[in-house]
C-alpha angles and dihedrals in degrees: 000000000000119000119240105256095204139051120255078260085054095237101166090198090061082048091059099044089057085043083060091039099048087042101050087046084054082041102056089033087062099042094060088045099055090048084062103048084061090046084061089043089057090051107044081047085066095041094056096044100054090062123106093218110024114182135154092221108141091199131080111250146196124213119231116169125019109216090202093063088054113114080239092035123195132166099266128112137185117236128197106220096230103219120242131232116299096019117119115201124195110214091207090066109090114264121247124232120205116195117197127226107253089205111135096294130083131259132291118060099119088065104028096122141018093256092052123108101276082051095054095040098054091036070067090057093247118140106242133213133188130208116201141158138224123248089262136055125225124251121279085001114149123179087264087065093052087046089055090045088052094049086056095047091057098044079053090054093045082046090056094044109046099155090045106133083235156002116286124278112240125211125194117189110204112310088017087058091072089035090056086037091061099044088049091050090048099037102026083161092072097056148090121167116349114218114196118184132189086339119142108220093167105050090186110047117096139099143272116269099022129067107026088176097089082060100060091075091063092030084056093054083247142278087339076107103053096053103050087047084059092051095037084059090045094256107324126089113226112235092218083085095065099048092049083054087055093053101047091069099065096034092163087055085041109042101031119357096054088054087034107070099040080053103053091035088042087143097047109012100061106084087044097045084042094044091050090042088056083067096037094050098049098096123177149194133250127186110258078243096069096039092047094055100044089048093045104032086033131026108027093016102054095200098139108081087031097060107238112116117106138206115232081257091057101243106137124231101247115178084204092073093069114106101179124081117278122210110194114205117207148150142210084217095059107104086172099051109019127195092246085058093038093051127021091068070097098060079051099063102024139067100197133322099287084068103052086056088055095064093044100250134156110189125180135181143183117196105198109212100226112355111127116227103271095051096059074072111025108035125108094205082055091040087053099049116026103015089048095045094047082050105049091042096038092114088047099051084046086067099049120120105259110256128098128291148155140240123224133177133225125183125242123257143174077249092069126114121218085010094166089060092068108055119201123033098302144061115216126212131185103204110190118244144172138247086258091073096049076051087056092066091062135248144174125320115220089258081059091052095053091056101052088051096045081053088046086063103038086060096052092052095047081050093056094045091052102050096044093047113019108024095066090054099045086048103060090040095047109077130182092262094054105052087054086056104047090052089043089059101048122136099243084040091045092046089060094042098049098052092040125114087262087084113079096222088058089058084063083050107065082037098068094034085065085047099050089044089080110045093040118160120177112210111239127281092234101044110132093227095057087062093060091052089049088048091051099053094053085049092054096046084047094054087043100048085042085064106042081055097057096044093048088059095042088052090046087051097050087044095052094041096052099042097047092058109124084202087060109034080052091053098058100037106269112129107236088205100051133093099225114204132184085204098137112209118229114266117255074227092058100035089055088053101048090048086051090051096048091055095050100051086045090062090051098049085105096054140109134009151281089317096064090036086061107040091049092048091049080044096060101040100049088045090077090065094062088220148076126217130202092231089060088042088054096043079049087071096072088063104053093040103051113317096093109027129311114348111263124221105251090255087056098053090043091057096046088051096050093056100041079055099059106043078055094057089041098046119349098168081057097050097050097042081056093051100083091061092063099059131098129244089238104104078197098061094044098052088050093056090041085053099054096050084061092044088058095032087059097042102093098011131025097254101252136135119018091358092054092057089046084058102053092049089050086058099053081050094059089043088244125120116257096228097033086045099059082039089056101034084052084067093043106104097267123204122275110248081210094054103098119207122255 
């Protein structure tokens, strides 16, 4: 209820004075509230800290494989999501893997609500699974030997599902996106769809004026740092780093807005801004080793995409090698993980799309228009819409023809057609496009390529330097006892610590809160005083965010001036006048095998039955729409389960369509002369599968246009009338919108 402003006798000063009154009693209330909401911060920092096992997981779990017991151990384990109350799982649904980020915080986001991606995912009835990691890394472990754990831990899951109607999908929030990436290029086998989320995979690419972060490697002289922060902590680098790197990025949500809003919402905003913190406080430790490689092979050295990273056997780590769909999350409003760094790996490795079908990929991608880093993977409104979608449809995206597309949402509405065959709020589309629209979003320019590689080798040679002249000296200074120390003492460890119930004024603290519980009294909405405030705290982010702007574009300056030196680019070996380019060629190996393959599916094109027919023909019509709907993927069940022959396992139907696909791209006048002779004489037989392709082609468009005359092809190829045939395939037993696939 609002307070009277005035006085009986209506003196607005006196008003005013009861409006200050009113507002410094809510003022002083909320201070010590919010102290103690850091007191319980501190606290639940300890807390967390003193586990074996910390993780911020909401759901109950199992574990299932020990990474430390391994020959080669880590500190990596495999979990079983134990499913809550109400959820119904079908263990012959693939299982999902959810690989968390090892980026300076613990364990757990995947899973930190119930509209996370675990939740969506078993919501989906798919059996979930969670890798995680302890705070500290086993001895001698790299980032090989955690490749090699995970590959174990999913040979373990496809050991546990073996009727499953695929291999397990795989998601990789932001670092555990390349991770997954690698393991999927070096073991394909042990894969159904990646999902990489928020994860850089080109560590250059952006453009000018947004994302300054992929400067700082060359800003800094290199990865001289890194590796003096890993010998300074005895051989360890403390996580805390990276998450202060993470937070100097944003200093307006860091230093105000973040306080900010548990102090104005005292009363509403604690248990949301604890139970976050529990996440964000949970730093860990990774070897020197590790550290060392992400921030050379990675980040400043950009080999990934480029193919250059090797495993201590010397086979290379080639993209190219992943058979399985890969669905690619990111967002305009990351300014860790850009789209440009999320997406143009594959201007890297390709040439155009038809090269991207050679190799057999299906690659699709989904660009959010506003959404931060955290929340592609964090937040519930995300969780709800891509995440559930990608869930529900995850079998479906496993049959589409390889090539690139994107996936794109439209709400439900009482406007929609089919609307039973897309279950949840939103239909979900995959429209194919070409590497020029991944181009529209911006990228380098070969000037801009010349400079990170002058940076690249900048950095090699201050790492040499280093380690010849200054590593041998901080080794033998730096003891045990003091690394500890040194961690211990870091400023985002300090600032818990500090404010925890350990210190005696905080005692006093949590005294007075309780205290102040029960005599609260929020100031008015419409108190005068509360505006300014208001008013305050929206002066003070503008004039942070003012100068994070000016020193992003004075660090880009300095970055682009003395990189772009030719004096400089000379001196360490990059030619000013070339045009450099990661592009790698396809192998004499690989091209002989291709050709071998195309021949080979040329010489079948007249084989099979009224399968292949079918699928080739579906194949052809819906290709003139340039996108495929979940409705039309849903209504494709029925297809593949009875309505043409016996039903398929999912891996065989991929397969089939796949191939179907492709003797269409080589030769499609061919494959559809050749059609005829794989029907059978039943006239039956051939009007129910002509039945159902309508059924699939209708399911998300009325057929018209180029698809209409598609259609009627398709039906002189099947000997039957264009006209009689749709009249007689209308009275063929269509599918039930309402009959969901096994």
């Amino acid at each position: 209820m609002a307070m009277d402003r005035t006085t009986p006798s209506g003196d607005p000063v006196s008003g005013l004075v009861a409006s200050a009154v009113e507002y410094m009693t809510d003022v002083g209330q909320r201070s010590v509230l919010f102290l103690d909401v850091l007191r319980q911060r501190g606290d639940q920092y300890r807390e967390h800290v003193a586990q074996t096992a910390p993780h911020v997981l909401s759901y109950a779990a199992e574990l299932i494989m020990d990474g430390r017991k391994l020959d080669d151990p880590v500190n990596y384990a495999l979990v079983r999501i134990i499913p809550p109350k109400g959820i119904e799982i079908d263990l012959k649904r693939r299982p999902f893997v959810v690989v968390d980020p090892r980026a300076g915080h613990g364990p757990g986001i995947g899973g930190f609500k119930a509209d996370s991606e675990i939740g969506v995912a078993m919501k989906a009835g798919h059996p979930c699974y969670f890798i995680g990691f302890l705070p500290e890394p086993m001895p001698g472990q790299t980032i090989e030997r955690i490749a090699w754990a995970e590959a174990l831990f999913l040979e373990k899951v496809i050991g546990l599902h073996p009727d499953a109607d695929g291999k397990p999908c795989v998601i990789g929030n932001c670092q555990a996106g390349w991770a997954v990436m690698i393991l999927a290029s070096l073991r394909p086998e042990l894969f159904g769809p990646v999902i990489v989320a928020g994860a850089p995979l080109a560590y250059w690419a952006g453009v000018h004026g947004k994302y300054p972060m992929r400067y700082s490697g060359g800003l800094l002289g290199g990865s001289w740092l890194t590796a003096l922060a890993g010998d300074l902590g005895g051989g360890k680098f403390d996580g805390a780093w990276l998450v202060q790197n993470f937070e100097n990025q944003n200093p307006s949500n860091t230093l105000w807005t973040k306080q900010y809003n548990v102090f104005s919402k005292v009363d509403t905003e604690a248990s949301r801004y604890l139970e976050f913190e529990r996440w964000w406080g949970g730093h860990v430790n990774l070897n020197a080793e590790e550290i060392q490689f992400i921030v050379d092979e990675l980040f400043i050295g950009n080999n990934l995409a480029a193919g250059r990273i090797k495993m201590s056997d010397g086979e290379s780590v080639d993209l190219r090698n992943i058979r399985s769909p890969i669905v690619v999350f990111c967002s305009k409003g990351d300014n860790i993980t850009p789209p440009q760094q999320a997406l143009d790996w594959i201007l890297d490795l390709y040439a155009d799309v038809d090269e991207i079908r050679a190799y057999g990929q299906t690659i699709v991608y989904t660009v959010h228009e506003t959404v931060g880093h955290l929340g592609i993977f964090v937040s519930g409104g995300v969780a709800k819409k891509e995440h559930a979608e990608f869930s529900s449809n995850i079998d479906l995206i496993d049959v589409l023809p390889p090539g690139l597309y994107e996936a794109t949402f439209e709400a439900k509405d009482a406007e929609t057609a089919n609307a039973d065959l897309a279950p949840g709020q939103w239909v979900m589309r995959c429209e194919a496009r070409t590497l020029d629209d991944i181009r529209a979003m911006g990228g380098n320019s070969p000037d801009d390529e010349r400079r990170f590689e002058a940076a690249k080798r900048v950095s090699e040679l201050n790492l040499a330097a280093y380690r010849k002249f200054v590593q041998p000296l901080i080794k033998r200074m730096v003891t045990p006892e003091l690394a500890d120390w040194m961690r211990n003492t870091h400023p985002l460890r300090v600032q818990y610590e500090a404010l925890s119930s350990q210190n005696p004024f905080m005692t006093a603290v949590k005294a007075a809160a309780e205290h102040i519980q029960d005599q609260r009294k929020p100031v008015s909405s419409d108190n005068p005083f509360l505006a300014f405030q208001e008013s305050i705290s929206k002066q003070i982010v503008h004039a942070l965010d003012s100068w994070r702007g000016s020193q992003e574009a004075l660090s880009e300056a300095v970055f682009l001036a003395v990189y772009g030196s030719p004096a400089l680019q000379a001196a360490v070996g990059v030619d000013p006048r070339s045009a450099p380019s990661r592009r790698q060629e396809m192998s004499t190996e690989y091209r002989a095998r291709l050709q071998t393959r195309i021949a080979e599916l040329k010489s079948r094109v007249g084989e099979g039955g009224l399968r292949e027919a079918a699928i080739r023909a579906l194949l052809y019509a819906g290709s003139a729409r340039g996108m495929v709907d979940e409705r039309s993927l849903e209504a494709l069940r029925q297809i593949r389960r009875n309505v043409v022959g016996k039903p398929v396992t999912l891996a065989e139907f991929k397969t089939l369509a796949r191939e179907q696909f492709f003797m269409l791209l080589l030769d499609r006048e061919a494959a559809l002369a050749a059609i005829p002779t794989l029907l059978p004489d039943n006239m039956n037989e051939r009007q129910a599968a002509f039945a159902a392709i309508r059924d699939v082609l209708s399911a998300s468009a009325e057929i018209s246009g180029e698809v209409a005359s598609r259609l009627s092809r398709i039906a002189e190829l099947f000997g039957l009338d264009g006209r009689e045939a749709s009249e007689k395939a209308s009275n063929v037993a269509p599918f039930d919108p309402k009959a969901k696939a096994s």
